[in-house]
N, C-alpha and C positions, 0 to 999 in steps of 0.2 A: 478476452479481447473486447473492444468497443464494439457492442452488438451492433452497428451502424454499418460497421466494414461487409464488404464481399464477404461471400462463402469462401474462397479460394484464401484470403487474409487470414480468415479464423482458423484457419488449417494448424495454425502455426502461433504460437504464444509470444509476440513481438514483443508487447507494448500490455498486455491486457487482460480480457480472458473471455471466456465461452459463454452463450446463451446457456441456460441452461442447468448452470452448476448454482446458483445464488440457492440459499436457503430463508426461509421466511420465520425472521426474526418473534413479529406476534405469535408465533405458533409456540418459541423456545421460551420467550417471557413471558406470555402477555404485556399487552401496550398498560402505558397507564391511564387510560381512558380519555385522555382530552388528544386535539389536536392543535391545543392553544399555545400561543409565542409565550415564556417565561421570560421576562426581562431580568426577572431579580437577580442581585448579586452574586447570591447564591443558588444560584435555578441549577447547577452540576453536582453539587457537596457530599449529596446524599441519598439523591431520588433513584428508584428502579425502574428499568421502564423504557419506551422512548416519549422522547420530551421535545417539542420545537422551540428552537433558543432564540432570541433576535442578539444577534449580531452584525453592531455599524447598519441596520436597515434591511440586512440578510436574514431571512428564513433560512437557519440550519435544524438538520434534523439528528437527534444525538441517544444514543442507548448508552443505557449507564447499568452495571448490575455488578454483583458482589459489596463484599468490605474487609478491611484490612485496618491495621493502625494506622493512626493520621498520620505518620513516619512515613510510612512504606509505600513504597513507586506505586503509582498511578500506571497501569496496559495502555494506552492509548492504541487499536485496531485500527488500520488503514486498505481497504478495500483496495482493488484492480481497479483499471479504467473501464465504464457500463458499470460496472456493478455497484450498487450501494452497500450499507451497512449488515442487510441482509446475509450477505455472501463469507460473512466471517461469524454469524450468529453461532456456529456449533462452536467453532474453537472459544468465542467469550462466553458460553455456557461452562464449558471444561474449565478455563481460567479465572470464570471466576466464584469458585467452589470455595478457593483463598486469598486471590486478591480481589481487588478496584478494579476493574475494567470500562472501558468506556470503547463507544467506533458511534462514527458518525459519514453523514451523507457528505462530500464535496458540492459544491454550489455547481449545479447540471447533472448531478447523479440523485437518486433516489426521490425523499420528498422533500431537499433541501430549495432552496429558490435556484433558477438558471440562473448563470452569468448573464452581464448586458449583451445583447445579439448582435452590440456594435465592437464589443473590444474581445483582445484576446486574452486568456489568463496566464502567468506566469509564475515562476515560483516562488517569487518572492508574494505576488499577489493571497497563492495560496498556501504562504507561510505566516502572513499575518494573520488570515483567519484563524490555522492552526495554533499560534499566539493566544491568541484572543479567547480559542474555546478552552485553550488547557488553563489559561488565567481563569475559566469559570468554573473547568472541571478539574481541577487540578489542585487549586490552590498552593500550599510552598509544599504538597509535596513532589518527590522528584519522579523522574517521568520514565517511562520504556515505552518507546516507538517499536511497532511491530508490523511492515506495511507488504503485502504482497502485490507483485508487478509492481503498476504504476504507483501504488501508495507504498512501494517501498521505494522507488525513484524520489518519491517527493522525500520522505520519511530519511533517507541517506544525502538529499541537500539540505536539508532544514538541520539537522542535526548536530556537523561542525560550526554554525553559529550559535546556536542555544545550548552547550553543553554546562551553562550554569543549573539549566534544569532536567535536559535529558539526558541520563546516565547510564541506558545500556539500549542498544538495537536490533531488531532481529530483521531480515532480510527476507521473504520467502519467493525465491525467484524474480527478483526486483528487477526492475526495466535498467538495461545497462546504460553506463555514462555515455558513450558515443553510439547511441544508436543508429544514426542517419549516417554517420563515416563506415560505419560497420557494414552496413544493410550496402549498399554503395559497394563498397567492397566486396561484398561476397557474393550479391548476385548482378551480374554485369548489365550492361544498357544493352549487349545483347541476347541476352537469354529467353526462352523461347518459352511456352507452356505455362503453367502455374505460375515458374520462379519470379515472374517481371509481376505478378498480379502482388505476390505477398509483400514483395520490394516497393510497389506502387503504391498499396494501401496503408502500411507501416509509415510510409515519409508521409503521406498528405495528414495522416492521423498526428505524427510528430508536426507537424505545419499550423496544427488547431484545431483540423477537421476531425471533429470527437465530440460528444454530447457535454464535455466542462469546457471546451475551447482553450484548453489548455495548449501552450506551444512548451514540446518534449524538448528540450533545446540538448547539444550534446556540450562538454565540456569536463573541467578536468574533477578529479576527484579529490578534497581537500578533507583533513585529518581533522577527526575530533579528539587525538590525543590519545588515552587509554583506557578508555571506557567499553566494557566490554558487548562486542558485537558479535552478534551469530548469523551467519549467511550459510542458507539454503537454497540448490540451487535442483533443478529435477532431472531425473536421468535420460528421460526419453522423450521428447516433443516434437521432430522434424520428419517423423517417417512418410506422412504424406508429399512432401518436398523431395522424391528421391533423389533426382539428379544433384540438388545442393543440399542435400542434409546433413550429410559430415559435416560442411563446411559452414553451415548455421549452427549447429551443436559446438563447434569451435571458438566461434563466431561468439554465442552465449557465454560457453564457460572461462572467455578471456576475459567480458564484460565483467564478467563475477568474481573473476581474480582482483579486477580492478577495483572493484566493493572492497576487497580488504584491506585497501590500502589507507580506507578512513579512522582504524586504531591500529597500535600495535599491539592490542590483545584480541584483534578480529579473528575468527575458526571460519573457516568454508568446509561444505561438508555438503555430498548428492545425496541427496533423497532418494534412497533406492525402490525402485516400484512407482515411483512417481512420477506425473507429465508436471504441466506446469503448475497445475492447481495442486500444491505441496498441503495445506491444509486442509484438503478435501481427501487427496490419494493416499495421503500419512499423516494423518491425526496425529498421529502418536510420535515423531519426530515435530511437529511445528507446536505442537506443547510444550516438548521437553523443553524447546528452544528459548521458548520465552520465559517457562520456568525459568531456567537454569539463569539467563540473561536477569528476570530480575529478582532473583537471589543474590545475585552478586552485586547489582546495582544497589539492594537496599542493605548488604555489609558496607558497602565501602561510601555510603552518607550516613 
């Protein structure tokens, strides 16, 4: 979750994730010693490491590690809301033993630059940067998105428009399409105790209040056709919510049906043992995922 939010917010994996869980990337690669902006065309191609990119004027900060044939999909890792690129460092150690892997800071998360303190960001805002770095990290080869929570929210809009280059998607407990109609609906205006705190915190956080000043907007879910997508979604997260916690478990795993509606070769599948942090609780399921996703992404280019 947005470490920003209430205690009583974090209770609960709305939008984001927990103090706490992030893993510290220089310890898994080492850095690559500078903390200098690479402008060059080619500053993603092939370096290990993390590297600060300039982008359009932007300070992005970006890890890059493994190799693969210049053919074969590119991992692009997409962090939770608070967390940076740190917080996916194990699973891109594991992934990339065989492929390309890359994950980078959002503009307000990690050491990448804040958004401006006067605007709010949106997703198309941070679909261009996504553009823009996988044009550096990327090059023509084809791409799997792999975003948990919030960076699987962005990672599941951004995807039915660029599927000339992203070819396969993994899911891992992504921020549902309607979250604000949902949140609204399941805990009422008058509900007593906790439930009005996590309903309260959730929407002002979807509103932009959040360290990227992102606004979570809710809307429909449009199709990228048949490109193979893996959605993970976790089995147990609401228990401290008792009074609405069925109905937030509900609540979550309709959102996530609604995820599958972006191919017709999309799998949903619980994370058993899991809360919300799927590749923290189950390594070994949010692997397979991406494996298996691009495998099939780099047969069928």
């Amino acid at each position: 979750m947005f470490r920003t939010l209430a205690k009583a917010t974090a209770a609960i994996a709305v939008v984001c994730t927990v103090a706490g869980a992030g893993l510290v990337l220089h310890e898994e690669y080492g850095e690559d010693g500078s903390d200098a902006k690479d402008t060059a065309a080619s500053a993603g191609a092939s370096f290990t490491g993390t590297k600060k990119i300039d982008v359009d004027g932007h300070t992005v900060n970006v890890s890059c590690s493994g190799q693969s044939d210049a053919d074969q999909p590119l991992v692009m890792l997409m962090a939770g809301g608070g967390e940076g690129l740190d917080n996916m460092a194990a699973l891109q150690k594991s992934l990339s033993r065989t492929d390309r892997v890359c994950s980078y800071d959002r503009l307000g998360e990690g050491k990448s630059d804040k958004p401006a303190p006067d605007a709010l960001q949106t997703v198309n805002d941070t679909g261009v940067l996504l553009t823009k770095l996988l044009d550096r990290l990327a090059g023509d080869r084809p791409v799997v998105l792999a975003g948990h929570s919030l960076g699987g929210y962005i990672a599941a809009r951004y995807t039915p428009e660029h599927t000339d280059r992203v070819k396969g998607l993994v899911l891992l407990d992504a921020t549902i399409p309607h979250l604000t109609r949902d949140m609204n609906r399941t805990i009422p205006s008058d509900a007593t105790g906790m439930a009005p705190q996590v309903r309260d915190g959730a929407l002002a956080a979807n509103k932009g209040q959040n360290p990227e000043r992102f606004v979570i907007a809710d809307g429909p879910v449009h199709s990228a056709g048949d490109i193979p997508v893996e959605i993970l979604k976790h089995e147990s997260q609401y228990a401290e919510v008792p009074e609405y916690g069925p109905a937030l478990e509900t609540m979550w795993a309709k959102g996530q049906q609604e995820w599958a509606q972006l191919s017709t070769d999309a799998e949903l599948t619980t994370a058993k043992g899991s809360g919300h942090y799927i590749h923290t609780d189950r390594p070994d399921l949010a692997l397979d995922a991406v494996k298996k996703v691009t495998h099939r992404a780099a047969q069928a280019g």
